[in-house]
C-alpha positions as CSV (number, residue, x, y, z in Angstrom):
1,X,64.0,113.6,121.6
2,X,64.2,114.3,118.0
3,X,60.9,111.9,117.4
4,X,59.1,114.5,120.0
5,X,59.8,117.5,118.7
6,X,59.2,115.6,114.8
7,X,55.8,114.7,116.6
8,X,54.8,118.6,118.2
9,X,56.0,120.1,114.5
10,X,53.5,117.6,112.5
11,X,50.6,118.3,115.2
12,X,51.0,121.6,114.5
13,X,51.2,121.7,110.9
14,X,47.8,119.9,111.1
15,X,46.3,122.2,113.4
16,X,47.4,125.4,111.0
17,X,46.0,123.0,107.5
18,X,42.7,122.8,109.7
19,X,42.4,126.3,110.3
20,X,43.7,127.2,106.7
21,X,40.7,125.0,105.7
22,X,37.5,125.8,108.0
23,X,35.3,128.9,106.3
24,X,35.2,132.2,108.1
25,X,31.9,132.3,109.8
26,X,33.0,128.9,111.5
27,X,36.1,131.0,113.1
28,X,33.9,133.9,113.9
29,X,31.8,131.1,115.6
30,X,34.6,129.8,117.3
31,X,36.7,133.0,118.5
32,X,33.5,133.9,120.7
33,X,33.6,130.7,122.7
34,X,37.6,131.9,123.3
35,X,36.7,135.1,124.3
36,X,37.9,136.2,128.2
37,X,34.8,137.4,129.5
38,X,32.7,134.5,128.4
39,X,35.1,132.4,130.1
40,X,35.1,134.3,133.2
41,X,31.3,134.0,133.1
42,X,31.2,129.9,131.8
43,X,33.7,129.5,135.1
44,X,31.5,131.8,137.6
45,X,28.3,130.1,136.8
46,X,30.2,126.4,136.7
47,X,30.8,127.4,140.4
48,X,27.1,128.7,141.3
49,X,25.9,125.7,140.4
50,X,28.2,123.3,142.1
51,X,27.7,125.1,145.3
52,X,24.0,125.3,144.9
53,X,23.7,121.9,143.9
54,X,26.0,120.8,147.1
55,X,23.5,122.7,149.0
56,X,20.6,121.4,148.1
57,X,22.4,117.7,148.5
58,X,23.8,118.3,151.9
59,X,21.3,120.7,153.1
60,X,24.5,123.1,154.5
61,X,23.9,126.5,154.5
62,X,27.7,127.6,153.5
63,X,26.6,131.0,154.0
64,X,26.6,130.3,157.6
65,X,29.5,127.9,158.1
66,X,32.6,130.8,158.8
67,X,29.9,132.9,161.0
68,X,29.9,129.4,163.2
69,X,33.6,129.0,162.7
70,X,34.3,132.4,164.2
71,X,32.1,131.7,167.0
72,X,34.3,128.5,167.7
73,X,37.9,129.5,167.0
74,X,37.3,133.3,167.3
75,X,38.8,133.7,164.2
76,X,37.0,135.6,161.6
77,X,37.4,133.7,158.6
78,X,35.2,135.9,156.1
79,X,37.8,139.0,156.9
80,X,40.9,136.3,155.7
81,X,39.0,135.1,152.9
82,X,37.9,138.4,151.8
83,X,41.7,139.6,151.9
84,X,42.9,136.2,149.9
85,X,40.0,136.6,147.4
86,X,41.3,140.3,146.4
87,X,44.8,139.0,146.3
88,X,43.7,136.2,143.8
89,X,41.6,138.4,142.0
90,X,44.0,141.4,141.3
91,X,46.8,138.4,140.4
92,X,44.4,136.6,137.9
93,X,43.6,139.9,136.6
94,X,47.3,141.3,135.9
95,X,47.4,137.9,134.1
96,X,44.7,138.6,132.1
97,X,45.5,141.7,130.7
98,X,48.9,140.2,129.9
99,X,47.4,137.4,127.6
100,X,45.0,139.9,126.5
């Protein structure tokens, strides 16, 4: 136990003589890659491209899958995914401003 917490306190006294060390301009360089909204987009665009690159693998059009899905199970799955996608998005967003 002791040999752990010995082990976190020297990693992070490394980490804080590497940051005492690097120049300036490499922080400046650095704090825009940790920056929310260019997360946000780096994650948004990560997803575009999966799902366009699935597309173009499988040839599915996922635009069309929950219009066939509610024809089968009369369920209408874009109304339940719409309501769990503004959940998510007001949760991830109250967490956001609180590590903001």
């Amino acid at each position: 136990m002791i040999g752990k917490i010995l082990k976190w306190i020297f990693y992070l006294i490394v980490i804080l003589i590497v940051f005492a060390i690097l120049p300036k301009n490499i922080l400046a360089k650095i704090k825009q890659f940790v920056n929310w909204d260019i997360f946000f987009n780096t994650l948004k665009t990560g997803w575009q491209n999966l799902v366009s690159f699935l597309q173009q693998v499988t040839g599915i059009d996922f635009s069309q899958i929950p219009i066939k899905l509610k024809e089968k199970f009369g369920i209408d799955i874009v109304l339940f995914w719409t309501t769990i996608k503004n959940f998510l998005a007001n949760l991830f967003e109250k967490l956001a401003k609180i590590f903001r």
